[in-house]
DOMAR-279142 format. One record per residue: x, y, z of N, C-alpha, C in turn. Coordinates in nm, 4 decimals, always signed. Atoms other than C-alpha are relative to their C-alpha. Example, Ala and Ser with C-alpha at 12.3 -4.5 7.8 and 13.67 -1.06 7.14 Angstrom:
BEGIN
     n.east    n.north       n.up    ca.east   ca.north      ca.up     c.east    c.north       c.up
    +0.0890    -0.1190    +0.0000    +1.2300    -0.4500    +0.7800    +0.0900    +0.1200    +0.0000
    -0.0820    -0.1190    -0.0060    +1.3670    -0.1060    +0.7140    -0.0770    +0.1090    +0.0730
//
This chain:
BEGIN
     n.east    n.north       n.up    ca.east   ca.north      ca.up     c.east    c.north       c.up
    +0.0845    -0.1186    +0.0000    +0.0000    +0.0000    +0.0000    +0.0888    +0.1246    +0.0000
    -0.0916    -0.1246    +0.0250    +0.1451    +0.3372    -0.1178    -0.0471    +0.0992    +0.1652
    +0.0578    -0.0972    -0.0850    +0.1152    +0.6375    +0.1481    -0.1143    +0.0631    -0.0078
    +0.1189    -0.0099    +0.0645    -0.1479    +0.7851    -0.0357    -0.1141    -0.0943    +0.0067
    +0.0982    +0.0736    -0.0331    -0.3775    +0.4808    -0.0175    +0.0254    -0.0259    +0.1362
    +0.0233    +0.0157    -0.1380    -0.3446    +0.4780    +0.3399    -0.0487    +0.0923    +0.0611
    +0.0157    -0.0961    -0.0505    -0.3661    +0.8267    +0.3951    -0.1779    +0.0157    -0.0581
    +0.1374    -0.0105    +0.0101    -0.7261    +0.7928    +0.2023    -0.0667    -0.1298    +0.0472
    +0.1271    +0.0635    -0.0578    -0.8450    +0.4852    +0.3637    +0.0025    +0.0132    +0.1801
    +0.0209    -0.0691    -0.1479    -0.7957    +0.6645    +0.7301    -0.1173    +0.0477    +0.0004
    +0.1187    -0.1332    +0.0293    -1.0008    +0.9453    +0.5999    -0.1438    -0.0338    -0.0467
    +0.1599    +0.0766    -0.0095    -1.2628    +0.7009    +0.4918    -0.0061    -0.0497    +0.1361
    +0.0576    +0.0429    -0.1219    -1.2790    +0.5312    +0.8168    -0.0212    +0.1217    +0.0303
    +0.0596    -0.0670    -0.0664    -1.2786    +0.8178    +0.9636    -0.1725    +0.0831    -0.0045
    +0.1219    -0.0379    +0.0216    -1.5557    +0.9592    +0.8161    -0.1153    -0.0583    -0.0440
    +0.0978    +0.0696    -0.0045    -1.6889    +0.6639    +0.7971    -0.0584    -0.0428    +0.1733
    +0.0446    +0.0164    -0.1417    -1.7518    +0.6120    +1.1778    -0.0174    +0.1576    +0.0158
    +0.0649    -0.1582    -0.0479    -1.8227    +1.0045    +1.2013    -0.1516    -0.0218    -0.0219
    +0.1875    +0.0553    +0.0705    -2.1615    +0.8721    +0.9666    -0.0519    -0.0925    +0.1138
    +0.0477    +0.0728    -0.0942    -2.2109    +0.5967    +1.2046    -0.0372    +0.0614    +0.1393
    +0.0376    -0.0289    -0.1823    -2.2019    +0.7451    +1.5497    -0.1059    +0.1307    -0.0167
    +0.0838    -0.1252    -0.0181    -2.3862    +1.0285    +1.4486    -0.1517    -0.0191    -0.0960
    +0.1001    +0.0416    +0.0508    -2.6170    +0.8561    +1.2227    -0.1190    -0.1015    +0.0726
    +0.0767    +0.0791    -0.1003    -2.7567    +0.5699    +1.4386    -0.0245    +0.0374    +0.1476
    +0.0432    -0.0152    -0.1194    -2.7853    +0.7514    +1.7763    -0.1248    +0.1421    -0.1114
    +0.0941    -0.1129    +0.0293    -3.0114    +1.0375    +1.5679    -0.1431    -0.1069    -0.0518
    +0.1629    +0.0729    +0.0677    -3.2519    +0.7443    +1.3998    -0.0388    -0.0863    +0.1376
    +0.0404    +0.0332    -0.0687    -3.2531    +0.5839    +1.7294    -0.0923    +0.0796    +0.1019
    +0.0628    -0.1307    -0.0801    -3.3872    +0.9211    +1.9052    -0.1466    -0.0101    -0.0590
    +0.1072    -0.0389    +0.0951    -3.6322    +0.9268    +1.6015    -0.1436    -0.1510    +0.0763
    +0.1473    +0.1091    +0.0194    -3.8177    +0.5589    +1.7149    -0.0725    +0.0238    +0.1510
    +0.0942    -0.0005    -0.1453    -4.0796    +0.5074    +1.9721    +0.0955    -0.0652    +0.1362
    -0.0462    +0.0694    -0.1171    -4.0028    +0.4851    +2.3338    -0.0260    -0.1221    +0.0296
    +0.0752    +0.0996    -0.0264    -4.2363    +0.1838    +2.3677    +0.0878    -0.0892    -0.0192
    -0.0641    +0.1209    +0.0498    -3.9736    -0.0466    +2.1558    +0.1206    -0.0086    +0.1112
    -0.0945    +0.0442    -0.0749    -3.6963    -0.0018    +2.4304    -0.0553    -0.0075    +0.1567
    +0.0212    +0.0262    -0.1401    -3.8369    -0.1720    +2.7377    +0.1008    -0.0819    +0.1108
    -0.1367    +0.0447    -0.1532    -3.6014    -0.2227    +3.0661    -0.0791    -0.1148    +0.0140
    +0.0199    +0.1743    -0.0320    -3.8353    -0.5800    +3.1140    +0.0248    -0.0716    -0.0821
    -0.0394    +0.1140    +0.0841    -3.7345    -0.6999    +2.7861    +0.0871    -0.0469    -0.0130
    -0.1143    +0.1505    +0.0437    -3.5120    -0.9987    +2.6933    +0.1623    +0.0814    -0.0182
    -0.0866    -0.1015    +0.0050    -3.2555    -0.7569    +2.5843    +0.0778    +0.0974    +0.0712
    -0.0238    -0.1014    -0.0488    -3.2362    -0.4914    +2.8069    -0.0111    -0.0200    +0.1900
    -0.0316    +0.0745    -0.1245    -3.3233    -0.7010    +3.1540    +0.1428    -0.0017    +0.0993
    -0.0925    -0.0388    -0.0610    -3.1060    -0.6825    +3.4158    +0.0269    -0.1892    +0.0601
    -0.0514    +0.1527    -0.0459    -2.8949    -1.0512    +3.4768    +0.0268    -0.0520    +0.1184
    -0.0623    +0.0113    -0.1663    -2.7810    -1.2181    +3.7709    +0.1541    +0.0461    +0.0338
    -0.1323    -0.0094    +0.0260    -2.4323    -1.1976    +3.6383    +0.0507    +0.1229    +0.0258
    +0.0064    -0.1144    -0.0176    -2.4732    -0.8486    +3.6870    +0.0455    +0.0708    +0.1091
    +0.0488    -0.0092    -0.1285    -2.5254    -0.9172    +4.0537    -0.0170    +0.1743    +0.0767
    +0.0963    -0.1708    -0.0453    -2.7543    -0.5887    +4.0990    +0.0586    +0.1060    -0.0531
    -0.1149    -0.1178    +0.0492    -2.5018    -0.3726    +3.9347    +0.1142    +0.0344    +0.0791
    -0.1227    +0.0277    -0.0738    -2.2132    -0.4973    +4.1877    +0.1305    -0.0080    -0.0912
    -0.1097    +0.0745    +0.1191    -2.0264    -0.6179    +3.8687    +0.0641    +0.1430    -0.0691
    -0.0643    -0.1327    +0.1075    -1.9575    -0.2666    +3.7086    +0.0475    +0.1101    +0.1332
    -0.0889    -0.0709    -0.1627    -1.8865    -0.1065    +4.0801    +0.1402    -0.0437    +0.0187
    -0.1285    +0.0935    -0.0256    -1.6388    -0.3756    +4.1388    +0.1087    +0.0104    -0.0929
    -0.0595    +0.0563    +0.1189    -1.5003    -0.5182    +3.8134    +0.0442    +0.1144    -0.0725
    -0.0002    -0.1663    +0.1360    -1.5405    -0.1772    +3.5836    +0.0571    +0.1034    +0.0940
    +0.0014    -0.0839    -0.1304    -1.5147    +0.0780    +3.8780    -0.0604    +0.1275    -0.0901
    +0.0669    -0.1102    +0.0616    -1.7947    +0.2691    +3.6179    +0.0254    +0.1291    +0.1137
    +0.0171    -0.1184    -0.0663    -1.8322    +0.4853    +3.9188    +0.0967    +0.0983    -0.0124
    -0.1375    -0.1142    +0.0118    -1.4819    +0.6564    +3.8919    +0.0438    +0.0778    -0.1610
    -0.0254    -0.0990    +0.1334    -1.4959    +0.7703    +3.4892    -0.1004    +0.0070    -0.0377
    +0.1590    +0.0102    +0.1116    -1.8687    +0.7096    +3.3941    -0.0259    +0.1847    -0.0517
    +0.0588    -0.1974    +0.0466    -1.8852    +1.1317    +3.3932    +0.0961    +0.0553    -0.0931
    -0.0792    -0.0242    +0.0888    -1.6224    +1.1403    +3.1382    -0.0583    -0.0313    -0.0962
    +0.0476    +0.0123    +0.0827    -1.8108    +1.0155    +2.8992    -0.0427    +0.1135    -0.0669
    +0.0956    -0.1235    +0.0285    -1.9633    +1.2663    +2.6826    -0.1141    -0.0679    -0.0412
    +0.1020    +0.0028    +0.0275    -2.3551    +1.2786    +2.6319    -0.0497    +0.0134    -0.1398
    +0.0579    -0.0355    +0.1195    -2.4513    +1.2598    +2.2986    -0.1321    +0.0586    -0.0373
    +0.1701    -0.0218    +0.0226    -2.8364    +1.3091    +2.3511    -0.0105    +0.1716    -0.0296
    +0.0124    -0.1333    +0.0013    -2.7086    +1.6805    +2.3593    -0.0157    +0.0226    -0.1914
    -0.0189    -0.0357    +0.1182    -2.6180    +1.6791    +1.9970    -0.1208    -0.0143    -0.1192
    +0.1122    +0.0587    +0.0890    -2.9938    +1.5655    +1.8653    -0.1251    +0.0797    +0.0879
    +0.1503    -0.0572    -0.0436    -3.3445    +1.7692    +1.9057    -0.0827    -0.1290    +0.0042
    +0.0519    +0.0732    -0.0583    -3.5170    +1.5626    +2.1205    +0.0700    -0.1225    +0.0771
    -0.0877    +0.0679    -0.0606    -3.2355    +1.3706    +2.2753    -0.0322    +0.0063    +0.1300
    +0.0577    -0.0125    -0.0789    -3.3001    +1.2798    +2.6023    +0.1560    +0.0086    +0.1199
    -0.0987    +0.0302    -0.0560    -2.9955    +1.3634    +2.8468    +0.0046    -0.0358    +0.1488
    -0.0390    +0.1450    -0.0905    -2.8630    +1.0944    +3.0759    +0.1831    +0.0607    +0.0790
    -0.0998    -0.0240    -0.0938    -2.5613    +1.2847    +3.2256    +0.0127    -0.0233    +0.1563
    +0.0486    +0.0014    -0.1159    -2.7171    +1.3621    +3.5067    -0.1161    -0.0245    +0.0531
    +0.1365    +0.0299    -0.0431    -2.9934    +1.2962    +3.7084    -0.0888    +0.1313    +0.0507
    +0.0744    -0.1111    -0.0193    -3.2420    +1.6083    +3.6923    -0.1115    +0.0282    +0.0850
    +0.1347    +0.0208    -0.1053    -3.5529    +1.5101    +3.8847    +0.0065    -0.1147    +0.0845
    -0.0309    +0.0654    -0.1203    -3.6465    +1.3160    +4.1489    -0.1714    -0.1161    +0.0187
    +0.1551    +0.0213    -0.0020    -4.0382    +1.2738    +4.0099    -0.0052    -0.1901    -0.0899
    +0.0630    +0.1114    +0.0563    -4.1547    +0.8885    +3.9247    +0.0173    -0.0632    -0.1386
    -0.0372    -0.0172    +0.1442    -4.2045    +0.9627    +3.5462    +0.0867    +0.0265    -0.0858
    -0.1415    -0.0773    +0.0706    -3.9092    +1.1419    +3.5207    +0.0710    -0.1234    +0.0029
    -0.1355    +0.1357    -0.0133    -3.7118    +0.8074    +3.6655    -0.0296    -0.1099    -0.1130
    +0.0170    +0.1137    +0.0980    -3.9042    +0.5747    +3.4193    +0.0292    +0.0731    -0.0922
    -0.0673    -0.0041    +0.1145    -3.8249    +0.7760    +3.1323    +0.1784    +0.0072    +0.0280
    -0.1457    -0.0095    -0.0549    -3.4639    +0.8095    +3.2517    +0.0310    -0.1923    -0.0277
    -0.0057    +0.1259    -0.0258    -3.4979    +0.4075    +3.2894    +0.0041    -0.0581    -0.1463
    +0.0282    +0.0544    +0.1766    -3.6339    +0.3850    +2.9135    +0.0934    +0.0156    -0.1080
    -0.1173    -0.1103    +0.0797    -3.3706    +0.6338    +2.7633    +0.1357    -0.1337    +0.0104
    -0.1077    +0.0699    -0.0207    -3.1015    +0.4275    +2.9211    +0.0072    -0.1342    -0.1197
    +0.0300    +0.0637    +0.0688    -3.2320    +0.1530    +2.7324    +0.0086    +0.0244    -0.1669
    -0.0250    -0.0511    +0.0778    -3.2373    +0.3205    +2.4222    +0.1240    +0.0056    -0.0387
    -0.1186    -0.0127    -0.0066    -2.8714    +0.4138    +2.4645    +0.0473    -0.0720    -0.0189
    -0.0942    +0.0850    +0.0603    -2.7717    +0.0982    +2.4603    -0.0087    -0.0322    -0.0898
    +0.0479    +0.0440    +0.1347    -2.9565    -0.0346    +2.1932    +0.1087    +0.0425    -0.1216
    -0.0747    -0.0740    +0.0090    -2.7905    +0.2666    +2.0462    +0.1428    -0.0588    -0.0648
    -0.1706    +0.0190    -0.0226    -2.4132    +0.1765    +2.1118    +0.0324    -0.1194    -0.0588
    +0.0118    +0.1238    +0.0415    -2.4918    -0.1922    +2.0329    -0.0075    +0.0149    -0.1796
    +0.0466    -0.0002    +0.1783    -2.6064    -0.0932    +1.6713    +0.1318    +0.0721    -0.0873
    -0.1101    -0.0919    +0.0032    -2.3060    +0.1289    +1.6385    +0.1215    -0.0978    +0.0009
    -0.1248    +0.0418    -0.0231    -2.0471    -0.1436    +1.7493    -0.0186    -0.1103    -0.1064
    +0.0492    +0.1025    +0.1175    -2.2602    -0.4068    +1.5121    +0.0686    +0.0417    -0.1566
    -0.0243    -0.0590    +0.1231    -2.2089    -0.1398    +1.2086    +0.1831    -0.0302    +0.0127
    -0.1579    -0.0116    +0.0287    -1.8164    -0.1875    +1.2742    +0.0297    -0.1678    -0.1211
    +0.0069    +0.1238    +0.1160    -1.8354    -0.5175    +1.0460    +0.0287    +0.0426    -0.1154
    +0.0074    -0.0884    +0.1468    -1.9350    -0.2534    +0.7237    +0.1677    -0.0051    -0.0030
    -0.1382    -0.1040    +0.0626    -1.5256    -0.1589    +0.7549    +0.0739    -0.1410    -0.0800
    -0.0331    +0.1288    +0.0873    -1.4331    -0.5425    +0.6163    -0.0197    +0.0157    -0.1576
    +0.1142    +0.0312    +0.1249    -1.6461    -0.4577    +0.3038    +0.1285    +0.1095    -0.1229
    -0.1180    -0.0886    +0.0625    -1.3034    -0.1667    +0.2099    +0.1310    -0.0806    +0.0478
    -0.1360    +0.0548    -0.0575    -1.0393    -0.2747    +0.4359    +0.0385    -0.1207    -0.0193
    -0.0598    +0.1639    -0.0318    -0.7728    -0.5504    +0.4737    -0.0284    -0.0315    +0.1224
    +0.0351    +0.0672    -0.1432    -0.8603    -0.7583    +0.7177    +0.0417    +0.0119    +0.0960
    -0.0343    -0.0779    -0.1223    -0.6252    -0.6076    +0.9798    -0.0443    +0.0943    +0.0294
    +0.0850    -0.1661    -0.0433    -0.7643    -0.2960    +0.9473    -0.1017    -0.0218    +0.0312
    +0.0930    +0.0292    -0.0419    -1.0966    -0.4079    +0.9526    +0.0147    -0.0541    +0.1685
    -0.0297    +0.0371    -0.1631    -0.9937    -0.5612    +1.2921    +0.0068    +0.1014    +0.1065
    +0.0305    -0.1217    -0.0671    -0.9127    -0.2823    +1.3978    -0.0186    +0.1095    +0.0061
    +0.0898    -0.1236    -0.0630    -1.1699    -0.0535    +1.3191    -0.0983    -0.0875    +0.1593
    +0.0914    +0.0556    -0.0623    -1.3819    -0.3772    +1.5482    +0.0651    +0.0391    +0.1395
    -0.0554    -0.0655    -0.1927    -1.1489    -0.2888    +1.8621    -0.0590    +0.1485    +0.0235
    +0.0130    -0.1310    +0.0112    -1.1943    +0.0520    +1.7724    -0.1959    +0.0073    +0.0746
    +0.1750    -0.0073    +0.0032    -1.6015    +0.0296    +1.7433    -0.0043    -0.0655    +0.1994
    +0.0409    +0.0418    -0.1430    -1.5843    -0.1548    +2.1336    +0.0733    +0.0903    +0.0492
    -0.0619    -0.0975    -0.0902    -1.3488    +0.0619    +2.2887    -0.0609    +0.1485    -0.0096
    +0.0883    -0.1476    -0.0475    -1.5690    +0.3777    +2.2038    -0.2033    -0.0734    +0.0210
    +0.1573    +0.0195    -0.0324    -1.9156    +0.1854    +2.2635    -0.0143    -0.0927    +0.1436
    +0.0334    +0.0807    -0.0761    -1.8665    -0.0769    +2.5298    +0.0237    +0.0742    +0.1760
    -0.0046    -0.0187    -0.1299    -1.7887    +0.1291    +2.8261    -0.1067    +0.1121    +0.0117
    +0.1935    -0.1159    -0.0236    -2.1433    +0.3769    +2.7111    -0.0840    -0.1560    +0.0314
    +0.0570    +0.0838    -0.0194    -2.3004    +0.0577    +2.7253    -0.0321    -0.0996    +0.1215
    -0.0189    +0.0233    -0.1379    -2.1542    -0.0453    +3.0809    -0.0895    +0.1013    +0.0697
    +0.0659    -0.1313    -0.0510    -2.2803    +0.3179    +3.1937    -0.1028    -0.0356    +0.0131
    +0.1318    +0.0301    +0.0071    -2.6330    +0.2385    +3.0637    -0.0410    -0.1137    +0.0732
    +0.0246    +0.1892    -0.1104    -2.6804    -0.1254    +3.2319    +0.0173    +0.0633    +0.1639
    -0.0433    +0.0034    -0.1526    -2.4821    +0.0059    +3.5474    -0.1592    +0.1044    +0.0255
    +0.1071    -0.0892    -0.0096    -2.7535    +0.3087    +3.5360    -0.1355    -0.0341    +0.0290
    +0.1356    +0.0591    -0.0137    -3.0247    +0.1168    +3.4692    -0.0785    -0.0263    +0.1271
    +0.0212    +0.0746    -0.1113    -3.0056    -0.0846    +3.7474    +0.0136    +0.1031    +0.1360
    -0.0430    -0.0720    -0.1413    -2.9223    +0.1676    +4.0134    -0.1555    +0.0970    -0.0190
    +0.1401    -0.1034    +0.0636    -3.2946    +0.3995    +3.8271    -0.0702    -0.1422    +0.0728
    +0.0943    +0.0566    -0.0319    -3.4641    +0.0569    +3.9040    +0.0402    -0.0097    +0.1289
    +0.0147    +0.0176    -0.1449    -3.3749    +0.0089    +4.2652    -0.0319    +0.1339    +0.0675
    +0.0366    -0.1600    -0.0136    -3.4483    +0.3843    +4.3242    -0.1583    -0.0107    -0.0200
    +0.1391    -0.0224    +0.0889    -3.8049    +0.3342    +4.1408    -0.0820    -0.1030    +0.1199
    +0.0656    +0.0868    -0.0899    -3.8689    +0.0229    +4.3715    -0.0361    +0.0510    +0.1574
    -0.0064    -0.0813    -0.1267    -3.7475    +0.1796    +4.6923    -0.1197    +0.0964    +0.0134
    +0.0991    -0.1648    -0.0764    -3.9771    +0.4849    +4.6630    -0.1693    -0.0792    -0.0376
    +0.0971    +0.0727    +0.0034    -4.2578    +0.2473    +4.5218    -0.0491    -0.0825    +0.1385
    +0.0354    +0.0460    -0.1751    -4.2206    +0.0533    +4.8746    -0.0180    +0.0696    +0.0764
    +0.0346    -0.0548    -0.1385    -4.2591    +0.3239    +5.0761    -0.1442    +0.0518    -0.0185
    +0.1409    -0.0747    +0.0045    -4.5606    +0.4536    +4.8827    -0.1380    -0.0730    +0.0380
    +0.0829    +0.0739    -0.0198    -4.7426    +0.1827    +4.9755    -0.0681    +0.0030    +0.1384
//
């Protein structure tokens, strides 16, 4: 490979994952909340998980999760998940749903890293696939760890209302 064909198939990846990350979190904003439910098969919270001990422990999400940046800022109607703004019921289940979303999101995003096989040599393609997990799998930790910490919050204040 000359310099030149390297120096233009950077500049395609690159702007080929610029299309991706900014393309699939804007059509994911676009679908119904309804399709990303925290009880479904998907989005459920495991044992393996154990309550969201596993990303405290193992990950230590808690110590960089606010480094992340928020994308929901960059889309009208994005729903942002930085922080936690309210304290009201509805607010926590959509907060709960969003999260869900997000991953979906990140998941569809790290899936699309396959497309770079379809230009690249197969090393490269490789590693755009490291590439595609190392910027999606620790938003995707966030969201799960999140999840789970919105549903024990949702339960808690549900038990006392009783």
């Amino acid at each position: 490979m000359t310099t030149g064909e390297v120096i233009f198939l950077v500049a395609v990846n690159v702007l080929a994952w610029l299309a991706i990350h900014l393309s699939f979190p804007w059509a994911f904003t676009r679908m119904p909340a309804s399709i990303f439910r925290p009880e479904g098969w998907i989005f459920r919270r495991r044992g393996w998980e154990e309550d969201g001990r596993i990303y405290r422990g193992l990950f230590q999400v808690h110590r960089w999760k606010d480094l992340l940046p928020d994308g929901a800022a960059l889309f009208r109607g994005g729903f942002r998940k930085k922080s936690l703004r309210e304290r009201e019921e509805g607010y926590l289940e959509r907060f709960r749903v969003e999260t869900c979303r997000g991953e979906a999101a990140h998941w569809a995003v790290l899936a699309a890293a396959g497309l770079f096989f379809l230009w690249n040599p197969p090393w490269a393609g490789l590693i755009m696939i490291a590439y595609g997990a190392a910027a999606n799998l620790p938003c995707v930790i966030v969201q799960r760890y999140n999840r789970i910490r919105l549903e024990r919050v949702i339960r808690s204040r549900k038990g006392r209302n009783r």
